[in-house]
C-alpha positions in Angstrom: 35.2 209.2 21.9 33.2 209.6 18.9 30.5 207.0 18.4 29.9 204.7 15.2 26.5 203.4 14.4 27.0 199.8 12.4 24.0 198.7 10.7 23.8 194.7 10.4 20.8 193.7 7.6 19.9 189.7 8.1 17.8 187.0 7.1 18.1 183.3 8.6 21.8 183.3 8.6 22.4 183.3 12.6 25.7 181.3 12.8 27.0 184.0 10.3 25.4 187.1 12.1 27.0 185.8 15.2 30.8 185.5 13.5 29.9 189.2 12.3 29.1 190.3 15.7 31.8 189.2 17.0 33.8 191.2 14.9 32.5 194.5 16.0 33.1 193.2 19.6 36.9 192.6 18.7 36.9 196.1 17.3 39.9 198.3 18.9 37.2 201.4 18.8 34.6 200.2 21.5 32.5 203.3 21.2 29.8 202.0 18.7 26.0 200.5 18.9 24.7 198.1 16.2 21.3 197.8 14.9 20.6 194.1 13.8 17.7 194.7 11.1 16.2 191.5 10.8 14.1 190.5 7.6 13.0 187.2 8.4 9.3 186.4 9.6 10.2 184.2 12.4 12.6 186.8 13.9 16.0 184.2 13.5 18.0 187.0 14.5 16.8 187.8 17.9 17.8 184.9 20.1 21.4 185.8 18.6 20.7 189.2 20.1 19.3 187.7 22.9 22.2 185.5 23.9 25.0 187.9 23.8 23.1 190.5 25.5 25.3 193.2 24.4 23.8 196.6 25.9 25.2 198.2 22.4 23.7 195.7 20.4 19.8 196.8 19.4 17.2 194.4 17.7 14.8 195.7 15.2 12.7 193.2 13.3 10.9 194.5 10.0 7.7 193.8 9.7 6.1 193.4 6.9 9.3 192.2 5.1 11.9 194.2 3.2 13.7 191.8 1.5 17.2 192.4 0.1 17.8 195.4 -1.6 15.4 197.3 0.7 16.8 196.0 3.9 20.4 196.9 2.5 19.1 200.4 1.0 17.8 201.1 4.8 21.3 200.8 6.0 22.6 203.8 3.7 20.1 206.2 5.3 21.1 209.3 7.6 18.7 208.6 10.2 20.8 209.2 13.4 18.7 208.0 16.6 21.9 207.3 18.8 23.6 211.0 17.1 26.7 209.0 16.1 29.6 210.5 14.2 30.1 207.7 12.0 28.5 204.7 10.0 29.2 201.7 8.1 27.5 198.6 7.1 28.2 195.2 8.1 26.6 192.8 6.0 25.3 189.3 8.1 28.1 186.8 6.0 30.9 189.3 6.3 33.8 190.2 8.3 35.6 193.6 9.3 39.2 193.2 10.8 39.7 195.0 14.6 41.3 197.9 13.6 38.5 199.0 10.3 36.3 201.4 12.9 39.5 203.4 14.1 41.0 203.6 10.7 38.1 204.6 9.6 38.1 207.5 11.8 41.7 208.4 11.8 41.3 208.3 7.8 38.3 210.9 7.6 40.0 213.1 10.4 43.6 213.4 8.6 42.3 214.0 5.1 39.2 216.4 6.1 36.6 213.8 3.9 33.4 213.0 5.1 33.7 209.6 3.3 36.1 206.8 2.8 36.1 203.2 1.5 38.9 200.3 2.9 39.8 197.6 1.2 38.3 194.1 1.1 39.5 190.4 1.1 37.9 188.1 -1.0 36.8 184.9 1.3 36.6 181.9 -1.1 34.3 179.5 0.8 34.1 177.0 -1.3 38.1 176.9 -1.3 38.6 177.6 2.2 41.0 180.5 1.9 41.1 184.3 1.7 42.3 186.4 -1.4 46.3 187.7 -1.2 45.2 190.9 -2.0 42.1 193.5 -1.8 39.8 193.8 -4.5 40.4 197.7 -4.7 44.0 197.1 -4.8 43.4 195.9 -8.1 40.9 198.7 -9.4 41.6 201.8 -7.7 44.6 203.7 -7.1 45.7 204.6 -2.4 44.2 208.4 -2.8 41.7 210.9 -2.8 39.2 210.4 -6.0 37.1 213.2 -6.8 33.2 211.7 -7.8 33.3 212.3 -11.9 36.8 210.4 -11.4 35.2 207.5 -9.3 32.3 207.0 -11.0 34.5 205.9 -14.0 35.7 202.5 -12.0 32.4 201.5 -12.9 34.0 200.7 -16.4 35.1 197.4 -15.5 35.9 197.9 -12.0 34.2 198.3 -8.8 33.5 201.6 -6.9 31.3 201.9 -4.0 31.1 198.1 -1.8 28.6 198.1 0.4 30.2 196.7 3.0 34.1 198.6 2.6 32.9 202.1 2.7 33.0 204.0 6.0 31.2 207.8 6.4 30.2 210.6 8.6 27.4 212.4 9.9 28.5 215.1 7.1 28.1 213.3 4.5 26.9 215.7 1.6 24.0 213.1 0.2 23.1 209.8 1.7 23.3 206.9 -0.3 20.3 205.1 0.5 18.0 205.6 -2.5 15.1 204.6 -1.5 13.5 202.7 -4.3 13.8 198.8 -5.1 16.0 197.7 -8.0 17.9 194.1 -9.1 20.3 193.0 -6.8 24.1 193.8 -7.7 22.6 197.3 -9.5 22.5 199.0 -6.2 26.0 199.5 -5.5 26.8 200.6 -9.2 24.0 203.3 -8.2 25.1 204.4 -4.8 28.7 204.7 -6.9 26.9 207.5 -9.2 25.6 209.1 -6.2 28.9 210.0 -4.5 29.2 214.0 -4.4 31.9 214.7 -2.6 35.7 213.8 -2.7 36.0 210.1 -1.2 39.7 208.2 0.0 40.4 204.9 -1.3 42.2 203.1 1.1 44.0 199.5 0.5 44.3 198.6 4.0 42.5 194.9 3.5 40.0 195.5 7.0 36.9 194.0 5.6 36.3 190.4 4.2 34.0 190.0 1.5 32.2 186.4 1.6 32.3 184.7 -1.9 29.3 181.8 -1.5 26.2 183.2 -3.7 25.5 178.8 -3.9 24.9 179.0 -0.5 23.1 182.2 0.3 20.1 182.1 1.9 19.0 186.0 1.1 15.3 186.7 0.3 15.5 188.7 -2.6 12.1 189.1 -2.8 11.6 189.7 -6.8 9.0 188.1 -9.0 11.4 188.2 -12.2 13.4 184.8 -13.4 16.9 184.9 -12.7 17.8 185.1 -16.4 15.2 188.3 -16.5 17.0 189.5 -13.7 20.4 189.0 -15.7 19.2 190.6 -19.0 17.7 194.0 -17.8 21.0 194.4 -15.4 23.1 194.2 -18.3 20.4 197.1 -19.8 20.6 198.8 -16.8 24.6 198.8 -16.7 24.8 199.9 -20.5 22.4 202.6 -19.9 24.3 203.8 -16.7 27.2 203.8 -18.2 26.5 206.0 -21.3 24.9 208.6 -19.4 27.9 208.5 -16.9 30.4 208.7 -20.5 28.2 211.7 -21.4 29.0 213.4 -18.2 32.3 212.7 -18.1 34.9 215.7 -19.4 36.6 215.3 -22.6 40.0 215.6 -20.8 39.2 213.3 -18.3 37.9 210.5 -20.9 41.2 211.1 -23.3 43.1 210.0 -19.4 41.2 207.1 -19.2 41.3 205.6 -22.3 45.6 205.8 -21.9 45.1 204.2 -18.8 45.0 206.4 -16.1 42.7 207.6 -13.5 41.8 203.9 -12.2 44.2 200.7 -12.5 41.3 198.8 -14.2 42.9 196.4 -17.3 42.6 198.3 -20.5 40.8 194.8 -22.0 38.2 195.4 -19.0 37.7 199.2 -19.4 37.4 198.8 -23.5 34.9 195.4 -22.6 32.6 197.6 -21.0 33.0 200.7 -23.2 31.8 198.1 -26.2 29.2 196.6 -23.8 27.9 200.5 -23.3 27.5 200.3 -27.2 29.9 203.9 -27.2 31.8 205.0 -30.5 34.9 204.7 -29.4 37.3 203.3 -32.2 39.6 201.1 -32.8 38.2 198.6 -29.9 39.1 195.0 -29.6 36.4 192.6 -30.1 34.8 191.2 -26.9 34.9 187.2 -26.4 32.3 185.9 -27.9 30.3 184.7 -24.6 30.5 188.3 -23.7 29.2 189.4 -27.2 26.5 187.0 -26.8 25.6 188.6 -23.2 25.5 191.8 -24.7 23.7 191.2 -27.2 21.1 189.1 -25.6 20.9 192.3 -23.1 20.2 195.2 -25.9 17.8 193.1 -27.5 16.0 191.4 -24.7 16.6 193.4 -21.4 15.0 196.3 -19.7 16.4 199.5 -18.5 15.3 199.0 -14.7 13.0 202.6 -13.4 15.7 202.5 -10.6 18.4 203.6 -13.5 16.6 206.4 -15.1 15.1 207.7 -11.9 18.1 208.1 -9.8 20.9 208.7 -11.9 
């Protein structure tokens, strides 16, 4: 039976890490081992470990502290200790239904991919409910996406989730990069650093937890929230021009009559005219999101983490 190394980053959320635990427990494919990566200074996470005393279930405490994106980015990395056959990431506040490891598996064996990503519900804490559908069921059509063909969700979609995608001990480039960069930029990078053909699956298995109020995640960055905020939207225009560059003439005419993804035309032309492309006719953007883009060309910062990796 082949064996799937989950990775669980966490900091000072142990009533969550234990619900997430539990879900890999409930799993249907009981061949895996978990590595619980704590971040926090006063080890939180271990009497959790502790307590279930789960031979699969490994503590690791990181000392001196990661903090967010670093603990997360750790995750991504090929390093195989246990010489397991697959991997995924499991997030402390999120969920994975009992059947995501052997569709996972089953997925990658029938279409011959090293790398797959499963839908995601949205859990609304605040109104005590779970989204009807997936958020890739939305964004991204049930097949096999080739990378210059993925990467173009990231024009008002979503592409790699951190905690949907599944892989394989094969995959062609890991995507951990290794660097530090402002938190929600890393998966819009790891999406640019897919190099290999990847399913898109809308089997809802993993559960998204929608509560950034109530997070407790150290992210570990000297920069102001509204800093933070303006060089992202840099970053994202940046990223997304060079990704336009890239992208074949054939391919661009596809998406602009709406194919390739199912993103909204009014989402993929919004982030076109956020990119600052010269793409005409357009329709104007609202005018918060004129005001957001504008505040970002003239006051943001293309983060290094942009430039350097993609």
């Amino acid at each position: 039976m082949p064996l799937v190394l989950v990775r669980v980053p966490t900091f000072r959320r142990p009533h969550l890490l234990t619900r997430a635990i539990a879900c890999l427990q409930a799993q249907t494919h009981e061949d895996w081992v978990c590595e619980v990566r704590d971040d926090c200074p006063e080890q939180s996470a271990r009497l959790v470990v502790d307590e279930l005393a789960d031979p699969r279930i490994r503590y690791i405490h990181n000392k001196p502290q990661k903090f967010l994106i670093r603990n997360l980015d750790d995750c991504f990395r090929c390093d195989n200790p246990y010489g397991a056959d697959f991997f995924f990431l499991l997030e402390d506040d999120n969920q994975v239904r009992p059947q995501f490891m052997q569709r996972g598996i089953e997925i990658l064996a029938q279409m011959g991919l090293s790398i797959c990503q499963l839908d995601q519900l949205v859990d609304y804490v605040d109104q005590g409910r779970l989204s009807e559908k997936g958020l890739l069921a939305h964004r991204l059509e049930n097949r096999v996406y080739q990378p210059v063909e993925f990467r173009l969700s990231l024009f008002g979609g979503i592409g790699i989730s951190n905690g949907a995608v599944f892989w394989s001990k094969n995959i062609k480039r890991e995507l951990s990069f290794g660097v530090d960069t402002i938190p929600a930029l890393d998966e819009f990078i790891r999406t640019c650093m897919v190099s290999e053909p990847i399913y898109i699956s809308h089997e809802p298995l993993a559960i998204w937890r929608w509560d950034e109020q109530g997070t407790t995640r150290n992210n570990g960055l000297k920069a102001g929230r509204l800093k933070r905020e303006l060089d992202l939207h840099a970053s994202l225009r940046h990223l997304r021009r060079d990704l336009w560059r890239r992208t074949p003439e054939c391919l661009r005419r596809e998406f602009l009559a709406g194919g390739v993804v199912k993103t909204p035309m009014r989402d993929r032309f919004n982030a076109i005219r956020k990119a600052g492309l010269p793409i005409k006719p357009l329709p104007p953007l609202r005018w918060k999101e004129a005001a957001k883009y504008m505040a970002g060309t003239c006051l943001g910062r293309v983060h290094p983490s942009v430039t350097d990796l993609v």
